[in-house]
C-alpha atoms as one frame of an Amber mdcrd trajectory, in Angstrom:
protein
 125.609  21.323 140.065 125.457  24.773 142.023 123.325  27.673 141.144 126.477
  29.209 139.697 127.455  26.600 137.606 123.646  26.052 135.999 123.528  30.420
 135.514 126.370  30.650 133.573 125.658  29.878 130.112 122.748  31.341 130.325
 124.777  34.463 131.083 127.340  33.921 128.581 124.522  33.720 125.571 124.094
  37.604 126.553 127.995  38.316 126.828 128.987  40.289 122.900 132.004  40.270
 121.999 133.012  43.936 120.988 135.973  44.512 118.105 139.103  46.105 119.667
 142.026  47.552 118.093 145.130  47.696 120.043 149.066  48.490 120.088 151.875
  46.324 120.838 155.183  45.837 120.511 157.513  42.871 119.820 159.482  42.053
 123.042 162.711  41.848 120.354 164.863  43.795 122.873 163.043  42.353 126.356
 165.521  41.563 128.879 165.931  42.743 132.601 169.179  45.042 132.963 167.492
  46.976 135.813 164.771  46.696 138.647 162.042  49.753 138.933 159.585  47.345
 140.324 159.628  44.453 142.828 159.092  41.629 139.932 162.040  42.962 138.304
 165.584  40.537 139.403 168.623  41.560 137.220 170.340  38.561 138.430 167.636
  36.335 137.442 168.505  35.337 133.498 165.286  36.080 131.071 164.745  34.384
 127.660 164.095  36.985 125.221 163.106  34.012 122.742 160.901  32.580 125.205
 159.336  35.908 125.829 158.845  36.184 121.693 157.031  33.016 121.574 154.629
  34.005 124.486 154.066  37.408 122.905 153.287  35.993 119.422 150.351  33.720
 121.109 148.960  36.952 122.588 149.227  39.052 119.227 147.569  35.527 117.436
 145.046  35.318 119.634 143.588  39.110 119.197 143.543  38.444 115.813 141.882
  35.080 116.004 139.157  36.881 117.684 138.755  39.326 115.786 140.293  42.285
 116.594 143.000  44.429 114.993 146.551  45.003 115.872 148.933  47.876 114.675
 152.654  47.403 116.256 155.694  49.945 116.916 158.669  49.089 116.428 160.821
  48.011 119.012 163.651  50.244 119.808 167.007  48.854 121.472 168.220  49.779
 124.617 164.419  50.306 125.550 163.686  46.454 127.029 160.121  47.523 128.408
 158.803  49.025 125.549 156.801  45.824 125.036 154.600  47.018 127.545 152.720
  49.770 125.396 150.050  49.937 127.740 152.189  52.476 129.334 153.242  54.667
 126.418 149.356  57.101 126.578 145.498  56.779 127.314 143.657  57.634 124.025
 139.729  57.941 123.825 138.197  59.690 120.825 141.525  60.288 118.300 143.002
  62.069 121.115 146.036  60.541 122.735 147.240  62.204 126.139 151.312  60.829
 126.081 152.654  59.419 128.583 155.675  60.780 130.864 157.345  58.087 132.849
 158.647  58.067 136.188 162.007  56.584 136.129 165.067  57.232 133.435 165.144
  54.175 132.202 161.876  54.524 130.337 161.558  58.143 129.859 162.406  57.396
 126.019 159.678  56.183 125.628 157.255  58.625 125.770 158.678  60.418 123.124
 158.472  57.744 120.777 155.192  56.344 121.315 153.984  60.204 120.761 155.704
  59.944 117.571 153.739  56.902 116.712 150.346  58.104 117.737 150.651  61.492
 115.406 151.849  59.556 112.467 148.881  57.252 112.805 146.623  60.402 112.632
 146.271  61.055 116.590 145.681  64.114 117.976 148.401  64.331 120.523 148.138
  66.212 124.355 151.560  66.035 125.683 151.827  65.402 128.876 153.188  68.240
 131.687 152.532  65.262 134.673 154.247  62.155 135.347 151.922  59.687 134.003
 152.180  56.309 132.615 149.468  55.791 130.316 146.870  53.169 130.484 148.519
  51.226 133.392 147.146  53.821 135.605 144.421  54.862 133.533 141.009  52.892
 132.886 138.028  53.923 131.088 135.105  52.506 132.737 131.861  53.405 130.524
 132.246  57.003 130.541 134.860  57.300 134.046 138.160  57.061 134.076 139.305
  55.428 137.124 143.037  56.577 137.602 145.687  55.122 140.009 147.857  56.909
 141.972 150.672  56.078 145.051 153.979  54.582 142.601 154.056  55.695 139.359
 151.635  58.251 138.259 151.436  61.325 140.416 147.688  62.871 141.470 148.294
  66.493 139.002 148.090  63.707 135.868 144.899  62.743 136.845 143.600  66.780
 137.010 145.276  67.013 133.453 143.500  63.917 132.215 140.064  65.027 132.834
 141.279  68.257 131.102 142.272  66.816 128.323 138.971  64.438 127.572 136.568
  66.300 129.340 135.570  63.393 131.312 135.064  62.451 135.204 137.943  61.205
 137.483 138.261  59.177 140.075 141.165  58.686 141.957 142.182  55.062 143.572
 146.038  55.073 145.586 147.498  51.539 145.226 149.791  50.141 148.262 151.231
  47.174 147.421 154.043  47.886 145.401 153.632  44.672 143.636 150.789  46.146
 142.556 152.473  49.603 141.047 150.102  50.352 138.531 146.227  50.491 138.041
 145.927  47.650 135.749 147.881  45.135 137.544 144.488  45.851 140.203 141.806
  46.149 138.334 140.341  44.144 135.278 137.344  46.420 133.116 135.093  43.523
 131.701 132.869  45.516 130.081 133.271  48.259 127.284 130.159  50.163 128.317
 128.356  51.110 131.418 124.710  50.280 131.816 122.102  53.024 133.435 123.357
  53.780 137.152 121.666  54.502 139.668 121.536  57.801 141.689 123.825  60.122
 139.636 127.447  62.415 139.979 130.170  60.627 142.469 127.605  59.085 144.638
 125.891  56.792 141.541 126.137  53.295 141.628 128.245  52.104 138.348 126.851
  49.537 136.293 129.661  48.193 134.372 131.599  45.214 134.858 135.348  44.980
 136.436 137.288  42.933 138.576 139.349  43.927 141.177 141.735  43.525 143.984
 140.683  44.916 147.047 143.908  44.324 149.339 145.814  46.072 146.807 143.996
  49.777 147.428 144.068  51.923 150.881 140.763  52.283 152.302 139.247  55.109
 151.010 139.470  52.986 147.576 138.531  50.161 148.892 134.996  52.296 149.941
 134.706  53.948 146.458 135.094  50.589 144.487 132.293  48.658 146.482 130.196
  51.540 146.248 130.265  52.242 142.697 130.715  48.726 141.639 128.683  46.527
 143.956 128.605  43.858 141.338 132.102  43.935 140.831 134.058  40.653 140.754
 136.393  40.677 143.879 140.120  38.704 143.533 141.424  37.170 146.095 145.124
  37.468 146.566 146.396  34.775 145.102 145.138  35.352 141.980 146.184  39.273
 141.783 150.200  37.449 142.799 149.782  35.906 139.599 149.000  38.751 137.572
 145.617  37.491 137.125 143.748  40.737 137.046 146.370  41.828 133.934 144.174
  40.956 131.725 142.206  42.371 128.313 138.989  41.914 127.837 136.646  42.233
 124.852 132.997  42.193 127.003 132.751  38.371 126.729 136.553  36.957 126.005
 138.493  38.039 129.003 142.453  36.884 128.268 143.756  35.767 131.656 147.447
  34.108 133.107 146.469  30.055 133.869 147.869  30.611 136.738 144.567  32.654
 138.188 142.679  29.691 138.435 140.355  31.124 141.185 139.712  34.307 138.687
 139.118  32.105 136.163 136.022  30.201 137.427 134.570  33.057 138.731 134.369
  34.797 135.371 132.853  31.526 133.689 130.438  31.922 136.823 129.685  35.451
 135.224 129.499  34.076 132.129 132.644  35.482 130.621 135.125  33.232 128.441
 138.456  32.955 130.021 140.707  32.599 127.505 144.214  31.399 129.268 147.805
  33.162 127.709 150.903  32.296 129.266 152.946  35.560 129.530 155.340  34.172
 132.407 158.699  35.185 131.000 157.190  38.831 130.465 156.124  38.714 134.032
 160.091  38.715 134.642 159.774  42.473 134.154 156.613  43.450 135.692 153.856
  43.330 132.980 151.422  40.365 131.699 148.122  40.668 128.835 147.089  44.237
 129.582 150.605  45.608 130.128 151.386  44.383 126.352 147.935  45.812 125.227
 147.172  49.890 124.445 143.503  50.116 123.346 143.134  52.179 120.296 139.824
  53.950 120.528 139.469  56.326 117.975 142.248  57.559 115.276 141.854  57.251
 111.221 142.024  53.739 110.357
């Protein structure tokens, strides 16, 4: 038995599991009529029943943990509205809405702003293309925002406006890899002391990343504010295996990221394995169909 293997549960008696509320959205409408993004094949038939019974296992599983889950209703003619980890970035009641890049999804901002008001949000509407918490992460008190396909550098000005909060910007390359959460995984809801302070500290919280899929200057500001960050390999980021929601000791992962998936038990973490393949069709996997809720009146 290596070091690892002895550690880990060891580690995982400290891991807590931390209640989440989150958003979804049946996949009711989910097909692929279009291609915005390099998974997307409109030739390639989808199962939109398949794609329900994936998405139900997901929505089961929060609850079987624990957690809570409020849905909006699906809207037709809007096939990627399952993914509501695009439609805003709320901390604190406040939801900053999201503004999309391409036509075919621009409806949805609108209506996931409606949702967020009626369920007692105070709403920032957005005046930059942004797309919510695919390229927005809150890391302890950061929020780590992507940059290079989808959301453009002025959102991340006007989302340390809104929440008062520091920014750091990452520019993805790989446009497999189009938004932030595709690259990076946050492990852990809160950041432990760091050490030095401003920009230059040395982050203490948990995440999981993809190095190959950042330029270099990201590459530098990852290792050096997360030196204990988990780093992917690339076959496990092809798989979507970095997609993934985690609740600071369950971390829901694709199967397919087996490599990911041992070295999170090695952390102590409990990989807990959702098939989203038919999802994947269009792009998105466990994060993409998961907006945290933080904040709000219920």
């Amino acid at each position: 038995m290596s070091t690892n293997e002895t550690a880990a549960p060891a580690a995982q008696s400290e891991r807590i599991a931390q209640h989440r509320r989150y958003l979804m959205c049946r996949p009711q409408h989910f097909t692929v009529s279009y291609s915005i993004n390099p998974w997307m094949e409109p030739s390639r038939p989808t199962d939109t029943d398949v794609a329900l019974r994936q998405w139900q296992t997901l929505y089961d599983t929060y609850l079987a943990l624990g957690h809570e889950v409020e849905l909006i209703d699906p809207l037709e003619g809007l096939p990627d509205m399952v993914y509501t980890a695009n439609g805003g970035f709320l901390i604190d009641g406040i939801a900053y809405g999201a503004k999309f890049r391409f036509a075919e999804r621009a409806a949805e901002g609108p209506a996931f702003m409606e949702w967020f008001r009626d369920n007692g949000y105070t709403v920032a509407e957005p005046a930059e293309v942004n797309e919510g918490e695919g390229d927005f992460l809150l890391v302890g008190d950061t929020i780590l925002a992507g940059t290079g396909f989808r959301s453009t550098g002025d959102s991340h000005r006007e989302v340390g406006e809104v929440f008062g909060k520091e920014v750091v910007s990452l520019t993805l390359t790989d446009p497999r890899f189009y938004h932030l959460d595709t690259a990076i995984s946050v492990l852990d809801p809160v950041q432990g002391p760091s050490t030095g302070s401003g920009a230059g500290g040395v982050e203490r919280a948990n995440i999981a990343y993809l190095p190959s899929a950042f330029d270099e200057e990201g590459r530098g500001i990852l290792a050096e504010r997360y030196p204990d960050a988990i780093q992917v390999d690339d076959a496990d980021g092809a798989v979507f295996g970095l997609n993934s929601a985690s609740d600071g000791r369950n971390v829901l992962i694709s199967p397919r990221a087996k490599g990911f998936e041992a070295q999170l038990r090695e952390r102590g973490y409990n990989p807990v394995l959702i098939d989203l393949s038919e999802l994947l069709l269009g792009g998105g996997g466990i994060k993409c169909c998961t907006l945290e809720l933080r904040g709000g009146t219920r």
